[in-house]
C-alpha positions as CSV (number, residue, x, y, z in Angstrom):
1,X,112.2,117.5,93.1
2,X,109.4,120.1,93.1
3,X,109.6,123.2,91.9
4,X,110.4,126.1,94.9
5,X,107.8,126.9,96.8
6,X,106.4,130.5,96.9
7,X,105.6,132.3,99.8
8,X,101.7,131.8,99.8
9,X,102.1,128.1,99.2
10,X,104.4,128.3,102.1
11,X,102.0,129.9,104.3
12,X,99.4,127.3,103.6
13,X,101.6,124.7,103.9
14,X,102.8,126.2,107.5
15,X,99.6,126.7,108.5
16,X,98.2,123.3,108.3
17,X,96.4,121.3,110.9
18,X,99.6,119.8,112.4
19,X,98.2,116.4,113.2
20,X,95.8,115.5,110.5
21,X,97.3,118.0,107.5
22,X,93.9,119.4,106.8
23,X,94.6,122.7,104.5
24,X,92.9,125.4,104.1
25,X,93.6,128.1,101.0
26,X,92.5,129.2,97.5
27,X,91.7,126.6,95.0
28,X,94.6,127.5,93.3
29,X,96.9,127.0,95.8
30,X,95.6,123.7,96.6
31,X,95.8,122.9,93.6
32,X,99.5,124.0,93.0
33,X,100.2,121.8,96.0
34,X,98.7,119.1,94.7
35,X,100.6,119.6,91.8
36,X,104.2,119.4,93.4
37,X,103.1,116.0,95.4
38,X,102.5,117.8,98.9
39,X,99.1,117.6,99.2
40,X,96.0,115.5,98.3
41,X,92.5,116.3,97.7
42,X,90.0,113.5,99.3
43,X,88.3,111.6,97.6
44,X,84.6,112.0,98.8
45,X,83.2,114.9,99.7
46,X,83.7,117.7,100.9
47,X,86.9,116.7,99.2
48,X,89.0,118.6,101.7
49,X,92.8,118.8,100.9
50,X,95.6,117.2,103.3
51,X,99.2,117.3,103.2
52,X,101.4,114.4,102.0
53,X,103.9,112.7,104.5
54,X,106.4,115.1,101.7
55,X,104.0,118.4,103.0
56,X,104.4,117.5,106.3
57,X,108.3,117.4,105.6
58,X,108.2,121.1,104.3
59,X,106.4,121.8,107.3
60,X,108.7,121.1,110.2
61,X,111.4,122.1,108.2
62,X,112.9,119.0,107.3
63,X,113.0,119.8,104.1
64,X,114.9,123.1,102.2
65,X,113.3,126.1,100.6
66,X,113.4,124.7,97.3
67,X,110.7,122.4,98.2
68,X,112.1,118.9,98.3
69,X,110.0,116.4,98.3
70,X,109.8,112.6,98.5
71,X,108.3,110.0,96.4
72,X,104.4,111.0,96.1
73,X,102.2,108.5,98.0
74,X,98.9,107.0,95.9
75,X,96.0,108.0,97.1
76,X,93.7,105.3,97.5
77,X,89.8,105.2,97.9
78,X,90.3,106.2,101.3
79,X,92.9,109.0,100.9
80,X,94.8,107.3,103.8
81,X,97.3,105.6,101.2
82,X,97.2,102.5,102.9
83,X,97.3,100.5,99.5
84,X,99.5,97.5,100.1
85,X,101.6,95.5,102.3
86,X,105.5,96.8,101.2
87,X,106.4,99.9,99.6
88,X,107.2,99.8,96.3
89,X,107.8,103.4,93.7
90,X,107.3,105.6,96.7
91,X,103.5,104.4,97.7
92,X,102.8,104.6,101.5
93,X,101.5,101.3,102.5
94,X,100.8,100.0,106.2
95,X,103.2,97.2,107.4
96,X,102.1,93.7,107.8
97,X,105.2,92.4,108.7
98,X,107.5,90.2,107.2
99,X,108.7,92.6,104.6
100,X,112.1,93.2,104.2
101,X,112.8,96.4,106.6
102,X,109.4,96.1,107.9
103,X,111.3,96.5,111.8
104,X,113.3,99.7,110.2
105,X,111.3,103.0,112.1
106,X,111.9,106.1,111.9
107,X,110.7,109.8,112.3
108,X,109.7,110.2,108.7
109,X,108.0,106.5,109.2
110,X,106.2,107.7,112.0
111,X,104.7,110.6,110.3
112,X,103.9,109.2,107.2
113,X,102.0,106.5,109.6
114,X,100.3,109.4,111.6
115,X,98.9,111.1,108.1
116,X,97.6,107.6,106.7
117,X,95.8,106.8,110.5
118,X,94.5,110.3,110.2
119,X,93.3,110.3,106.8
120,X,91.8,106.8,107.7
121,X,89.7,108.2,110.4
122,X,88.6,111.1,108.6
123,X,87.3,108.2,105.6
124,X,85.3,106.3,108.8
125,X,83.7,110.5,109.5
126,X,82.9,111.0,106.4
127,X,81.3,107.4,105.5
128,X,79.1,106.8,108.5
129,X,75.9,108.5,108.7
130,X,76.2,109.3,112.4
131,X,79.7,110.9,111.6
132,X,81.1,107.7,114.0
133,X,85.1,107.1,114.1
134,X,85.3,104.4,116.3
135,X,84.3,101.6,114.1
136,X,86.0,100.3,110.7
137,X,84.1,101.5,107.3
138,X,83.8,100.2,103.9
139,X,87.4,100.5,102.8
140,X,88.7,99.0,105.6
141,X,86.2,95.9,105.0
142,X,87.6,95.7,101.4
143,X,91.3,95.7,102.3
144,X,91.6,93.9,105.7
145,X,95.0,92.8,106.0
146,X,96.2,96.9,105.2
147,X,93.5,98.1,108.1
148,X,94.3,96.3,110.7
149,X,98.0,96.5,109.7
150,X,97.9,100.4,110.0
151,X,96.0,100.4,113.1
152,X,98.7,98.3,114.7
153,X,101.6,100.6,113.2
154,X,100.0,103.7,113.7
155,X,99.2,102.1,117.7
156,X,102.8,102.0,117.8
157,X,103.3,98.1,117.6
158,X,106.6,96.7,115.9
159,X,105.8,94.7,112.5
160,X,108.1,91.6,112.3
161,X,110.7,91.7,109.9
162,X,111.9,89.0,107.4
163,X,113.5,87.0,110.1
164,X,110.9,84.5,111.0
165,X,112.5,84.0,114.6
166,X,112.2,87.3,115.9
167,X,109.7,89.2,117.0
168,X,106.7,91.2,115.7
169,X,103.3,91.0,114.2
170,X,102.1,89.9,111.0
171,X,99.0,90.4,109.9
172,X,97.4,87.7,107.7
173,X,94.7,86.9,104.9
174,X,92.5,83.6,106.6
175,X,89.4,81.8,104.9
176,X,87.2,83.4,107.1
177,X,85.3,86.0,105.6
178,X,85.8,89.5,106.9
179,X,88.6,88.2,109.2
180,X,92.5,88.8,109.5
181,X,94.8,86.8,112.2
182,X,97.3,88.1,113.7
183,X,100.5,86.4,114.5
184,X,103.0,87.7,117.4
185,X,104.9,85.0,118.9
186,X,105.5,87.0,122.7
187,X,102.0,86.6,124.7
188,X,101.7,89.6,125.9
189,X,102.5,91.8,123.0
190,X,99.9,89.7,121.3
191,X,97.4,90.7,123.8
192,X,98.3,94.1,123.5
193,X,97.7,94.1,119.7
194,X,94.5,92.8,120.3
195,X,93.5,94.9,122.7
196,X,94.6,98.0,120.2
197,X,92.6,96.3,117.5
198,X,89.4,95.9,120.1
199,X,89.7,99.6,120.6
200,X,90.2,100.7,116.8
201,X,86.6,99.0,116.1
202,X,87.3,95.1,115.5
203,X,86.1,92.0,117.3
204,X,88.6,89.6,118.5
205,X,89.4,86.9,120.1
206,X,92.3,84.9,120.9
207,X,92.9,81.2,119.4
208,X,95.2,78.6,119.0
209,X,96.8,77.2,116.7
210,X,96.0,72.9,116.4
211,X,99.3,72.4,115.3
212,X,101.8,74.3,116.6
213,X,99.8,75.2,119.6
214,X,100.7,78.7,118.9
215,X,98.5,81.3,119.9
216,X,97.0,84.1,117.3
217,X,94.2,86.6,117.1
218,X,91.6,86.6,114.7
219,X,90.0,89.9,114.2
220,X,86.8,91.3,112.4
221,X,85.9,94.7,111.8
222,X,83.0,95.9,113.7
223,X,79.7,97.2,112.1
224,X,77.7,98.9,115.2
C-alpha cells in the first residue's frame, strides 16, 4: 500500500492523458509518484513520466483515497513492461497463451494492456528517426514472442489458456531468425490475428504445418 496521496499528487494524477498516462507536473511530484509505484519515468529521452496500470486505478477511482495500489509493474527497456510471457511478483507481461489464466480478462487487464501498447508505441516515436509508429523497433526485435503477443492482446484477441483443446493464440519462439508463429486452431480468428499483426508493422504469411496439416502464421517485424 502507498502512502495517501496529497492533493497536488492527486491533481496530477487526475489530470493525466487518459489513454496513454503521459503526466505532466513538478519534478518533485513526479518523482513522489514514482515513488509510491503510480508512475514511471521513460527510459530514453525526453524521459517523460506515465502512469502505472496502479495510477491509472487512482484515476478512475477504482481505487480509495489512501492510495492503493497494485503490485508495481517493471519497467523494461521500453517502458511498456512487456517483459515476459506470465506474470509473476506483480510484473505486467503480454500473454502468449498457454499460461495458466491466460483466457481470464478483465477491466483492470484491459487497462494495464492499453498502458503497455501505449507505452510500446511511444518507444517505436521515440526510436525512429522519422518519429514512425507503424513499424516495430529495436525492442520489439529483441523480445519477439512479448511484441507480437501484446499487439495481439492489446488488438483485443483472446490468448489460449492451458487447455490445449480450446481456443486461442499462442505465440511461439521458431528457428527462424527474427520470426514468431502463431498458432490459433479456428481459421478465421487466425486470419484475423494476422491481419492485426500485418497492420501493427510485421510481415506475414500463412503456412502449414507438414505434419499435422495445421495451419499457423509466421510473422516478422517490419523494418521500412
Amino acid at each position: 500500500m502507498t502512502r495517501a496521496l496529497g492533493a497536488g499528487l492527486r491533481r496530477v494524477v487526475q489530470a493525466a492523458d487518459p489513454v496513454s498516462g503521459r503526466l505532466k507536473g513538478t519534478e518533485a511530484q513526479l518523482a513522489g509518484l514514482v515513488k509510491r509505484g503510480l508512475a514511471f519515468r521513460h527510459p530514453r529521452a525526453p524521459h517523460g513520466h506515465f502512469l502505472t496500470p496502479a495510477g491509472h486505478r487512482i484515476r478512475e477511482g477504482e481505487d480509495d483515497a489512501e492510495g492503493k495500489s497494485g503490485p508495481e509493474p517493471e519497467v523494461g527497456a521500453s517502458g511498456s513492461r512487456a517483459s515476459g510471457s506470465g506474470t509473476s511478483g506483480g510484473v505486467f507481461a503480454a500473454r502468449v497463451g498457454g499460461e495458466k489464466g491466460a483466457a481470464e480478462g478483465g477491466a483492470a487487464r484491459v487497462r494495464e494492456v492499453r498502458s503497455a501498447w501505449q507505452g510500446l508505441l511511444e518507444l517505436r516515436r521515440m526510436s525512429h528517426t522519422d518519429g514512425a509508429t507503424d513499424r516495430p523497433c529495436g525492442w520489439e526485435r529483441g523480445h519477439l514472442v512479448q511484441a507480437a503477443a501484446l499487439a495481439l492482446e492489446a488488438a483485443g484477441h483472446r490468448p489460449a489458456g492451458e487447455d490445449t483443446e480450446a481456443g486461442g493464440y499462442r505465440v511461439r519462439e521458431t528457428p527462424q531468425p527474427e520470426a514468431v508463429a502463431v498458432h490459433e486452431p479456428d481459421g478465421e480468428a487466425l486470419r484475423a490475428c494476422a491481419a492485426t499483426l500485418e497492420e501493427a508493422g510485421w510481415q506475414v504469411g500463412e503456412y502449414t504445418e507438414p505434419r499435422t496439416r495445421a495451419r499457423y502464421v509466421l510473422a516478422s517485424p517490419r523494418r521500412v
